[in-house]
C-alpha positions as CSV (number, residue, x, y, z in Angstrom):
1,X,-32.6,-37.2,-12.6
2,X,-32.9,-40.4,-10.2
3,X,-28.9,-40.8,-8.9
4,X,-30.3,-43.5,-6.4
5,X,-29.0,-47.1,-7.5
6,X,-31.5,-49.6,-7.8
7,X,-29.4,-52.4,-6.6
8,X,-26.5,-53.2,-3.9
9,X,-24.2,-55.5,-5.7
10,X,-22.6,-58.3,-3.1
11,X,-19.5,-59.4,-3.8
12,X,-18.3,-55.9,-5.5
13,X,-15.4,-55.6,-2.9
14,X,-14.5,-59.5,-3.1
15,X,-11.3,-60.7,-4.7
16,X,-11.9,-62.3,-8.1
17,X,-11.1,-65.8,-8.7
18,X,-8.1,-66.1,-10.7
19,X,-7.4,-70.2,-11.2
20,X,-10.0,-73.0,-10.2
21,X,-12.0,-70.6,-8.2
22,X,-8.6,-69.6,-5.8
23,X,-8.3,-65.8,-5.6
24,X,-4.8,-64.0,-6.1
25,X,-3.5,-64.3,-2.4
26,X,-4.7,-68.0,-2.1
27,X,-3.4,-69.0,-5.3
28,X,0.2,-67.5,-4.3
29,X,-0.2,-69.5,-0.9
30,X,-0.7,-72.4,-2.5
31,X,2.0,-71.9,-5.1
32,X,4.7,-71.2,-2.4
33,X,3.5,-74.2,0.2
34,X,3.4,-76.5,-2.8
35,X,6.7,-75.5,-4.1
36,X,8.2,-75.3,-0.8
37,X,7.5,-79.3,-0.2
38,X,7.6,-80.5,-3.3
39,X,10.9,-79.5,-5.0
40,X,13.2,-80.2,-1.7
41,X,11.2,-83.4,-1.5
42,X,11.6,-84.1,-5.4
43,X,15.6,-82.9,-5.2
44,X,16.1,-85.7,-1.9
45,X,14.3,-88.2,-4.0
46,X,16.1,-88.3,-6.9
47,X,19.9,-87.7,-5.2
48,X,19.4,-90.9,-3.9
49,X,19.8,-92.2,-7.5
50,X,22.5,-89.6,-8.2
51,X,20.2,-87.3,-10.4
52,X,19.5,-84.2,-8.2
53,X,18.9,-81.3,-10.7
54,X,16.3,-83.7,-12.1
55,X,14.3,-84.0,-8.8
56,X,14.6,-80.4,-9.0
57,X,12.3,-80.4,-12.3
58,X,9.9,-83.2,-10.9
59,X,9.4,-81.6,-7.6
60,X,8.5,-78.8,-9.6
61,X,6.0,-80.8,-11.4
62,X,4.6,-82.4,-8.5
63,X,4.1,-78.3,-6.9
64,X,1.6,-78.0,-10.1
65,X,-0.3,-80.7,-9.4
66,X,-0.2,-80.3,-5.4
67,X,-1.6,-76.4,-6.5
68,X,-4.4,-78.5,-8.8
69,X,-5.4,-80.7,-6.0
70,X,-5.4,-77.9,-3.6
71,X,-7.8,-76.0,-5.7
72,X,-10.2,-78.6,-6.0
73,X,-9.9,-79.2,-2.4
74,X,-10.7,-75.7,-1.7
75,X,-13.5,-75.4,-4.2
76,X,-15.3,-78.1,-2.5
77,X,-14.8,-76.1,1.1
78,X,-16.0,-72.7,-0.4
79,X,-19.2,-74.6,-2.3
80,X,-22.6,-72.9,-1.4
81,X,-20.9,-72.0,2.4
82,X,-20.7,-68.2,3.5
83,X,-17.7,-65.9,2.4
84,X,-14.3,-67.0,4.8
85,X,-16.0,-70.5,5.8
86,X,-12.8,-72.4,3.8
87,X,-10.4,-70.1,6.0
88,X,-12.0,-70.6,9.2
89,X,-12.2,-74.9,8.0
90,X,-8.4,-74.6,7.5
91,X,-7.7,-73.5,10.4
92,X,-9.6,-75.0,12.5
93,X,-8.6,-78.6,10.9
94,X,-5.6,-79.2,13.4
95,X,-8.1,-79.0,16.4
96,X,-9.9,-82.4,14.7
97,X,-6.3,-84.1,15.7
98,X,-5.9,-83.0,19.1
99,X,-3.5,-80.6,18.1
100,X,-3.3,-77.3,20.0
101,X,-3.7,-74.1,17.8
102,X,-6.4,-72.6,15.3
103,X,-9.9,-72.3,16.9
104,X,-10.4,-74.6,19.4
105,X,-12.0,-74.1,22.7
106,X,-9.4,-73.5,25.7
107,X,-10.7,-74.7,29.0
């Protein structure tokens, strides 16, 4: 009997894509960032009418679209591009503004 596998499979330790091609972990980051700007901002917005607990609901809204856009946005980055490209283009992306941090070059 032949136990020998005939073929390595890649991406058997790689976390599945859950939601627009965002794994678990990215998915929750994006939920949380999202939320976290979107329902303050949404809650400030509309107390300036006088209708806070409303903002509330449309900042909450707003988070699932924010989560949408960053999925499509992140879908783009990981497009034919090796495995950890999009992290690496995240965090790099502050260092296109001059803005010390990520993986820029020190001199």
């Amino acid at each position: 009997m032949d136990t020998e596998i005939g073929f390595l499979p890649d991406r058997l330790n790689r976390a599945p894509a859950v939601f627009l091609g965002l794994t678990d972990g990215e998915l929750r980051l994006a939920g949380v960032v999202n939320l976290a700007l979107w329902i303050p901002a949404g809650a400030a917005a509309a107390a300036l009418a006088g209708h806070a607990v409303l903002g509330v609901g449309a900042g909450a809204l707003a988070a699932c679209g924010g989560i949408w856009l960053t999925a499509r946005v992140l879908r783009g980055l990981k497009r034919g591009r090796p495995e950890g490209y999009h992290a690496d283009a995240v965090e790099a992306f502050p260092g296109c503004f001059g803005v010390p941090g990520g993986l820029t070059e020190s001199t």
